[in-house]
C-alpha positions, 0 to 999 in steps of 0.5 A: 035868707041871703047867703053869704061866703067870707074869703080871708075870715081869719083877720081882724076884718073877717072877724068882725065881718062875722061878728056883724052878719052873724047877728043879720037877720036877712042872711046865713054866713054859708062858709067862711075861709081860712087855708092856714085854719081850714077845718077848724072852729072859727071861734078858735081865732075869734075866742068873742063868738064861742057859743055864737056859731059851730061854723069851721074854716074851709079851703077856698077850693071848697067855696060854693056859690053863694048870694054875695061874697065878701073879700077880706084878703091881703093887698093884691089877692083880689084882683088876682083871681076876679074872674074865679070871684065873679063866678061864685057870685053875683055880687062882690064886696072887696076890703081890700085896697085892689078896686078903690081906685078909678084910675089905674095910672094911679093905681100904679103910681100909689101902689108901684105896680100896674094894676093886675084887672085894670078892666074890672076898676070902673065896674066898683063902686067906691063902698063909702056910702056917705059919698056913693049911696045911691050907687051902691044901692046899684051895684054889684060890685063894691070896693072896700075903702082905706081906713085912713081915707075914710077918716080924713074923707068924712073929717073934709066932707062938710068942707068940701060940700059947703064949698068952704075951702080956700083955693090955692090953700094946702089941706093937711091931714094927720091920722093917729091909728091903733095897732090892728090896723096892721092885721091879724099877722105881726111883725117886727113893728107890731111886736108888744114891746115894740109897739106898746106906747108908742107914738110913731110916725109910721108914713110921715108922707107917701101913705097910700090911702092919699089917693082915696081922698085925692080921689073922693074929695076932688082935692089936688093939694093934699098931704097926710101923714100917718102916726101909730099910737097906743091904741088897739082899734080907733083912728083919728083924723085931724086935718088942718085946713083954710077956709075964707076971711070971715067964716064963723062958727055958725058958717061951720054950725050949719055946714056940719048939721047940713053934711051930718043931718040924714046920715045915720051913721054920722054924729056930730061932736061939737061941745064947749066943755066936758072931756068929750067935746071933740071927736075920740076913737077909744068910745067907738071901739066896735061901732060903725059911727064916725064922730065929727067935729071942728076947731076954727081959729078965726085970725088965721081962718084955720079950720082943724076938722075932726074925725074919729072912727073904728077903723076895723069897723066904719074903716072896713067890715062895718062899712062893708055891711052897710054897703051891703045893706044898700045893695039889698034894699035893707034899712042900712043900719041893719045889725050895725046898731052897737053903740060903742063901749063908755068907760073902755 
């Protein structure tokens, strides 16, 4: 059995972490950190696994080695103490945004300031596994990724792949998200009758996690646009994108069955009726599938593709133990089997 420590287990991404690995057959969870919660139950901040497990939050300063560490700490915190991180473990999986990206001019550019571990950046492996499965399977190192980056990421990819896109054309993406995309800590945006029925342009521009697919899809003329709505887990990708005069719908058939078809994790939604015919995020609360799907106007050669996914699990913690799958040689789908919830 492998063991496995949580930095940062109290959030939302460490209680789904602990959701999932709790159930993996191939590891033990060694220790689990919280500093404002050490000594206490985890199940007292994640009430869903009382009677799973009597593990206790402990100090970061009381972390032994272990196998694997997995980061689930805030923006910043990671890169901080790397060198401390590497020395507990030989293989790091990081959910935070601190390793996504190659470039540490952008890094600085997106994220305001210089990068605090420059020199550690081309030693992650960008953790979307769709895009980098085989050097995952390689890695020791592997960064986390961008919940809204992954959605507009899968939603471009059988574009991308297929060669599709139209040169000299813009790509604009518009991700509608839930509420526990903010964290487990609130504010005065997540405050219940502040935030209960909306539908709020959170980063009309500017959002971060642009730079993931600027990066990932090789795009230069991207713009994304990020809007909260009512929802507590879920984010929906709808981007609208050119593709070449005459471009049907089975040029788009065989795109998506060609980018979906040996992937396990991606599904393909596509129906002439019914009200599921599109890809919807609410049936994939908890779950590690993306759902993807296309509009194509034909007249104009707009193409709006679709993707909908959990973004605290295919946009976080399910993506980290996939990827860790990969790093261990296991069958990815390892204790990420949960299909979702219909009616929810």
């Amino acid at each position: 059995m492998l063991s496995i420590s949580i930095v940062g287990a109290s959030g939302y991404v460490g209680g789904e972490l602990l959701r999932l690995l709790l159930e993996h057959p191939q590891v033990t969870v060694q220790q689990a950190t919280s500093e404002r919660l050490a000594g206490q139950y985890v199940y007292g901040s994640h009430p869903n696994l009382r009677g799973r497990t009597t593990l206790r939050y402990t100090a970061q300063a009381e972390l032994a080695p272990c196998d694997v560490l997995i980061l689930a700490l805030p923006h910043g915190a990671a890169a901080r103490r790397i060198e401390h991180w590497a020395g507990l473990a030989g293989r790091i999986i990081d959910c935070s945004a601190d390793f996504r990206l190659r470039d540490p001019a952008a890094y600085a550019r997106w994220y305001g300031e210089e990068h605090p571990a420059a020199e550690w950046l081309d030693r992650f492996v960008y953790g979307l596994p769709e895009l980098h499965r085989e050097e995952i399977r390689a890695a020791s190192y592997v960064s986390g990724v961008g919940c809204n980056a992954t959605a507009v990421n899968l939603a471009l990819l059988p574009l991308v792949r297929a060669g599709l896109l139209l040169p000299g054309r813009p790509v604009v993406a518009d991700v509608k998200v839930g509420s526990s995309e903010a964290g487990a800590q609130g504010n005065d945006g997540s405050h219940h009758p502040e935030r209960s029925g909306v539908v709020r342009s959170f980063a009309p521009v500017g959002h971060r996690h642009t730079a993931e697919v600027l990066q990932e899809s090789g795009l230069d003329d991207l713009h994304v646009s990020v809007t909260s709505v009512e929802l507590v887990r879920g984010a929906l990708a709808t981007c609208h994108a050119w593709v070449a005069p005459g471009t049907t719908e089975r040029d788009l058939w065989k795109a998506y069955r060609a980018a979906t078809a040996d992937e396990p994790f991606l599904r393909l939604v596509h129906d002439r009726g019914g009200i599921h015919r599109h890809p919807e995020p609410k049936i994939l609360a908890g779950s590690n599938y993306a759902d993807l799907g296309w509009a194509l106007e034909e007249e104009s050669g707009r193409v709006v593709a679709l993707c909908a996914i959990d973004n605290l699990m295919k946009g976080a913690a399910g993506a980290a133990v996939q990827c860790l799958n990969l790093m261990c040689d296991w069958d990815e789908r390892t204790a990420l089997g949960f299909a979702g919830l219909h009616p929810a």
